[in-house]
C-alpha positions as CSV (number, residue, x, y, z in Angstrom):
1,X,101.1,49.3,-159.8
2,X,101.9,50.2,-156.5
3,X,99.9,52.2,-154.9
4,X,102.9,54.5,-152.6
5,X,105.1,54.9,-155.7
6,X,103.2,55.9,-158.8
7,X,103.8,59.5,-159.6
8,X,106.7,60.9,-157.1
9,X,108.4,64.0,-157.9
10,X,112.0,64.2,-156.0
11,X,112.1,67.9,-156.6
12,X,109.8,70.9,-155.5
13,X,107.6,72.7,-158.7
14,X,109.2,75.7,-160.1
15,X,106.8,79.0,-159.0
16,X,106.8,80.0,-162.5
17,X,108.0,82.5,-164.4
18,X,108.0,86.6,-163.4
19,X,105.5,88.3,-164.5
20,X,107.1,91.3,-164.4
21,X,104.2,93.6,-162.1
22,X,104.9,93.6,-158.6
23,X,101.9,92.4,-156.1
24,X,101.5,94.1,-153.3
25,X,100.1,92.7,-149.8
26,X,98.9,95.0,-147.0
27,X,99.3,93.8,-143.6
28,X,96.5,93.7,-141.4
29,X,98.1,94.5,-137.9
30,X,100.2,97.5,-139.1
31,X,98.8,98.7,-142.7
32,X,102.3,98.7,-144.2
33,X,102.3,98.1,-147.6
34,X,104.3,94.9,-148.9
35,X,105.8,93.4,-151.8
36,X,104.4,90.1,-152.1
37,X,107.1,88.0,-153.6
38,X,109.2,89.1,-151.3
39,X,107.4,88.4,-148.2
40,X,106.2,84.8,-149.6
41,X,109.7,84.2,-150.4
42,X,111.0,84.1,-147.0
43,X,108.8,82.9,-144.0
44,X,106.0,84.8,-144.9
45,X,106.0,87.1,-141.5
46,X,105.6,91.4,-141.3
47,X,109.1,92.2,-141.3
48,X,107.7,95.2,-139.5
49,X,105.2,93.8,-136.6
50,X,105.5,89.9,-137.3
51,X,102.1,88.9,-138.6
52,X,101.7,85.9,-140.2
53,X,100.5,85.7,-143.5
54,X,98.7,82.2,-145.2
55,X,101.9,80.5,-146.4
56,X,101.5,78.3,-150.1
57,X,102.0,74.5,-149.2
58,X,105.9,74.4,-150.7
59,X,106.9,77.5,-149.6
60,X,106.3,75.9,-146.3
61,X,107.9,72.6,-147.0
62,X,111.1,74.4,-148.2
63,X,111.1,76.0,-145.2
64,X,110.4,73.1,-142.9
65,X,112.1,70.3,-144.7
66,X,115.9,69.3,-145.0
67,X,117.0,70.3,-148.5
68,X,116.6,67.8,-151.0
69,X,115.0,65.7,-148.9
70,X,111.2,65.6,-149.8
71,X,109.6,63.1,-151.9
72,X,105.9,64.1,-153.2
73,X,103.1,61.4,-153.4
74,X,100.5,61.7,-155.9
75,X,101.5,64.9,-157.2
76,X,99.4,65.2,-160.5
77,X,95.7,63.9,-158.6
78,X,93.6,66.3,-159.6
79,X,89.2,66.5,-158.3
80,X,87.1,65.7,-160.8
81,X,83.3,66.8,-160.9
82,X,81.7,63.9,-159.7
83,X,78.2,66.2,-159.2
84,X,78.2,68.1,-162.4
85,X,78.1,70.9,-160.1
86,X,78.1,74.5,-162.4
87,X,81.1,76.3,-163.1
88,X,83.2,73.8,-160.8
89,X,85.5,72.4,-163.5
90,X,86.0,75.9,-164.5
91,X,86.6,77.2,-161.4
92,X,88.9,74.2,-160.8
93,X,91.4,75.1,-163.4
94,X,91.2,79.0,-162.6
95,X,92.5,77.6,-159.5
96,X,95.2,75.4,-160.6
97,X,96.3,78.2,-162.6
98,X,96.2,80.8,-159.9
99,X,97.9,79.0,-156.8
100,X,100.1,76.7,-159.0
101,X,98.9,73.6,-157.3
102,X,96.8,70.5,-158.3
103,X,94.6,70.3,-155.1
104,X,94.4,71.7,-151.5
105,X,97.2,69.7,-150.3
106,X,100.7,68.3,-151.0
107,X,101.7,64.6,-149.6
108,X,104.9,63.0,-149.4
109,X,108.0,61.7,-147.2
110,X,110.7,64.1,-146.2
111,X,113.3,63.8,-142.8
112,X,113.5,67.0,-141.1
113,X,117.1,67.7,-139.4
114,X,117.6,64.1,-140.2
115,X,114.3,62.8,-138.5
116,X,112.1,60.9,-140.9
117,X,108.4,61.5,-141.2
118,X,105.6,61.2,-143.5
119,X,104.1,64.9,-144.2
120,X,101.0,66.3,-145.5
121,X,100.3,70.4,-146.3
122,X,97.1,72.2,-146.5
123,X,97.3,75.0,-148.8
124,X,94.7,77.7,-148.3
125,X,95.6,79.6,-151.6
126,X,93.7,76.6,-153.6
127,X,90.0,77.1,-152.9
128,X,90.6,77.7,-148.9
129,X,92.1,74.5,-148.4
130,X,89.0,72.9,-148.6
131,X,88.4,69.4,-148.4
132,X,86.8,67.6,-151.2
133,X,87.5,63.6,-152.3
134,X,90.8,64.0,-153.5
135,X,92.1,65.8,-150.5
136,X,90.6,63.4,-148.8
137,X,92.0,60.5,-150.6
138,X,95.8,62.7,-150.3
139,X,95.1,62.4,-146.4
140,X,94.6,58.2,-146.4
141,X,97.4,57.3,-148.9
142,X,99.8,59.2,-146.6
143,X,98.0,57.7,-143.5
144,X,98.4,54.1,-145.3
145,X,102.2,54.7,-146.7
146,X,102.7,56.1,-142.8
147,X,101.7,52.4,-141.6
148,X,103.4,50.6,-143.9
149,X,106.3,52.4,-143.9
150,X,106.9,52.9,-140.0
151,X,106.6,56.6,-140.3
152,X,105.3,59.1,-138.0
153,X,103.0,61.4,-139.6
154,X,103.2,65.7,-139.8
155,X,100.3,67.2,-140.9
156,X,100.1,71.3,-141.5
157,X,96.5,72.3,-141.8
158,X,94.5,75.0,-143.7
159,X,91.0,75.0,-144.3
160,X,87.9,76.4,-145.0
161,X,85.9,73.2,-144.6
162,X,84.3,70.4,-146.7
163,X,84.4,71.3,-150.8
164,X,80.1,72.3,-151.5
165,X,80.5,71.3,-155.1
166,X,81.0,67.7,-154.1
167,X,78.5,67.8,-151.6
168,X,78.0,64.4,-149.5
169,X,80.7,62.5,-151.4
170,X,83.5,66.1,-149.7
171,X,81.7,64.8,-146.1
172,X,82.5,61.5,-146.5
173,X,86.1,62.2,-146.4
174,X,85.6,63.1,-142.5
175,X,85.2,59.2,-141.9
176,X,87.7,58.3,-144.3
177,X,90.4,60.0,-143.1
178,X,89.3,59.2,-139.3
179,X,89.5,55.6,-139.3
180,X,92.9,56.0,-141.6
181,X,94.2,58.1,-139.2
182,X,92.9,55.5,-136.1
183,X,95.1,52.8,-137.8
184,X,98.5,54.8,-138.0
185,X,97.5,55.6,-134.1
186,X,96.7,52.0,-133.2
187,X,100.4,51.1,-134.6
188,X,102.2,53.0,-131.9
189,X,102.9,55.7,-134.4
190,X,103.5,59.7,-133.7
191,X,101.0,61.4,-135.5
192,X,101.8,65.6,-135.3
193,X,99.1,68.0,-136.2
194,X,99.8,71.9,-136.8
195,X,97.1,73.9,-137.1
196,X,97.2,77.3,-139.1
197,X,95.1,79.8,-140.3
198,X,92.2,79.4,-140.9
199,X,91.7,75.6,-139.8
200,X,87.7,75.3,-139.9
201,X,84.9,72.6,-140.7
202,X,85.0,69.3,-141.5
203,X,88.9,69.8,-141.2
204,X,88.2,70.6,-137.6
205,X,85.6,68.1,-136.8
206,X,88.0,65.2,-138.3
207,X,91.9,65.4,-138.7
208,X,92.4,68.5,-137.7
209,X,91.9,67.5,-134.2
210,X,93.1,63.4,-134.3
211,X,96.7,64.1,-133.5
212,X,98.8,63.2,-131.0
213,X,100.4,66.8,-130.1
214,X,98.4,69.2,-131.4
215,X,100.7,72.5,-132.5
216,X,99.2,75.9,-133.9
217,X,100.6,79.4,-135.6
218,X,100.0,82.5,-133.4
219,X,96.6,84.0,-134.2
220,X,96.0,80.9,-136.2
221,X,91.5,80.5,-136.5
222,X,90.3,77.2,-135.1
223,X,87.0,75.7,-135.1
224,X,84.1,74.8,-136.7
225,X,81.5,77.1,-137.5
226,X,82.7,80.6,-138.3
227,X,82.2,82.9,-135.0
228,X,79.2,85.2,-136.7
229,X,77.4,81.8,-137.3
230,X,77.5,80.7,-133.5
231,X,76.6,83.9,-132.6
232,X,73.4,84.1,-134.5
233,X,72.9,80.5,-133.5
234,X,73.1,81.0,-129.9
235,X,71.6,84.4,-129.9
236,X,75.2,85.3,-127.3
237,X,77.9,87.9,-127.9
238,X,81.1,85.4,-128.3
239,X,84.0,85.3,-125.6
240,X,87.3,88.0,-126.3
241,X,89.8,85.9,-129.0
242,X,86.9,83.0,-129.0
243,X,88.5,80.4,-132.1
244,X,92.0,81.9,-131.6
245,X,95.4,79.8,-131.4
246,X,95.7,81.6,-127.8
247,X,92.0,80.9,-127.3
248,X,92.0,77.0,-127.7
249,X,95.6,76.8,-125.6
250,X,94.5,78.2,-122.9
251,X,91.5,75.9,-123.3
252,X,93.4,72.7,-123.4
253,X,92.6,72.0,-127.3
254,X,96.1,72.9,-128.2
255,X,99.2,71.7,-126.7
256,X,101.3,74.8,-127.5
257,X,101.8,77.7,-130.1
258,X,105.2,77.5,-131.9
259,X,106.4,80.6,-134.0
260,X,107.1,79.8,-137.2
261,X,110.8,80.9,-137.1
262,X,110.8,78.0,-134.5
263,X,108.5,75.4,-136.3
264,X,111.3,73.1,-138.3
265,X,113.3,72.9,-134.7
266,X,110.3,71.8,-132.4
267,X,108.9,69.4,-134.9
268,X,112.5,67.9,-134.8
269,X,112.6,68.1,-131.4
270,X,109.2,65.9,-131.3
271,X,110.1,63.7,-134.2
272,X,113.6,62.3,-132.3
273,X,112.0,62.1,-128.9
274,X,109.9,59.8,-130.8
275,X,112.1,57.8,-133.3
276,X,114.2,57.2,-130.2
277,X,111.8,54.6,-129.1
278,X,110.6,53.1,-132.3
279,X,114.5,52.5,-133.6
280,X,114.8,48.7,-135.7
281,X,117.6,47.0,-135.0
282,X,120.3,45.5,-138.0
283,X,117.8,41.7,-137.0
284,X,115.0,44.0,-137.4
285,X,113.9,43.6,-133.9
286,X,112.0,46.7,-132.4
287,X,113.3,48.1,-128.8
């Protein structure tokens, strides 16, 4: 069976049906009271000040993609419990249920405004985004199909770090995804990297931070350990905004903060400046 076409969906998931009571989200910049659906619906920003809330993984492609274009990978993988670890498989499927997703991240090929890519998306509402085997496993295939395929690579991510209830075998996917990653690179290929919030641990400390352009949301937490954790480490009060988007670009660590009204248009942007130079001829000659 091969390994890049086993299990693709051509169509987005359904978000199921209404339940009929109304959620309500509170921003945290202005305090206005919001209905959820509504604001997950669209772009998931304020209306009133423009905060960003965490966006789910196909809201986000729906919104990034051109419609009818994305192709999932490896949609029904789900983790297993590989260390018997208490209450994960039961907190696993309270999960599934809750966010509507199999795992902490969606795969797949998709063009955006024509421009073909390979695409990856973290999604924080399935245990933080974090990264245990499977995720990890999501991140290589597309890194492999990438290769083989000729495709530059997006990746949005959203992360609380490595998955504890795999323990070692969750850290092991830092490597994993690293030296798939190094191969895509070592082909000449793009490899885009957005970081959102929050984008911590192993995340960080491995693809999170491998990309060739390195993008992030306004107000978007980056970095490894969380900032109370440093600052009882190094006994220090922390920097104003230390581990913000704003933070790390001033630093250098980021190459620029896009709004995400203006995400689909730069990533385009990007994405042709690229394919321009990596177009096959009809004798499949490269110039």
């Amino acid at each position: 069976m091969n390994l890049f076409t086993e299990k693709i969906e051509h169509t987005l998931p359904q978000t199921g049906e209404e339940s009929g009571a109304l959620e309500i989200l509170r921003c945290t910049r202005c305090g206005r009271d919001l209905i959820a659906e509504v604001v997950l619906a669209g772009d998931a920003t304020c209306p009133y000040c423009g905060n960003l809330f965490r966006q789910p993984a196909y809201r986000r492609i729906e919104a990034i993609v051109d419609s009818g274009s994305f192709i999932e990978i490896e949609r029904e993988t789900e983790a297993g419990d590989p260390l018997s670890f208490p209450g994960y498989r039961t907190k696993l499927e309270k999960e599934r249920v809750k966010s509507k997703m199999q795992e902490g991240v969606v795969i797949g090929k998709a063009t955006i405004k024509g421009q073909r890519t390979a695409l990856a998306v973290m999604d924080s509402y399935f245990m933080m985004g974090s990264m245990g085997t499977v995720v990890g496993q999501k991140i290589v295939i597309l890194a492999e199909f990438a290769l083989c395929n000729r495709l530059p690579l997006v990746i949005f991510c959203a992360s609380g770090g490595a998955r504890m209830q795999e323990g070692v075998l969750s850290l092991m996917q830092m490597s994993r995804t690293t030296i798939a990653l190094a191969r895509h690179s070592a082909a000449g290929l793009l490899h885009l990297n957005v970081l959102t919030h929050p984008t911590t641990g192993g995340v960080t400390a491995s693809f999170a931070m491998q990309g060739d352009i390195t993008l992030a949301e306004p107000g978007a937490l980056i970095g490894f350990a969380g900032p109370r954790v440093i600052e009882q480490t190094m006994r220090d009060k922390l920097p104003e905004g230390f581990q913000s988007a704003e933070y790390l670009n001033e630093h250098g660590f980021v190459d620029r903060i896009v709004e995400r009204r203006d995400m689909r248009e730069t990533l385009a942007t990007l994405l042709a400046l690229h394919n321009a130079g990596h177009i096959e001829t009809a004798e499949g000659v490269r110039r």
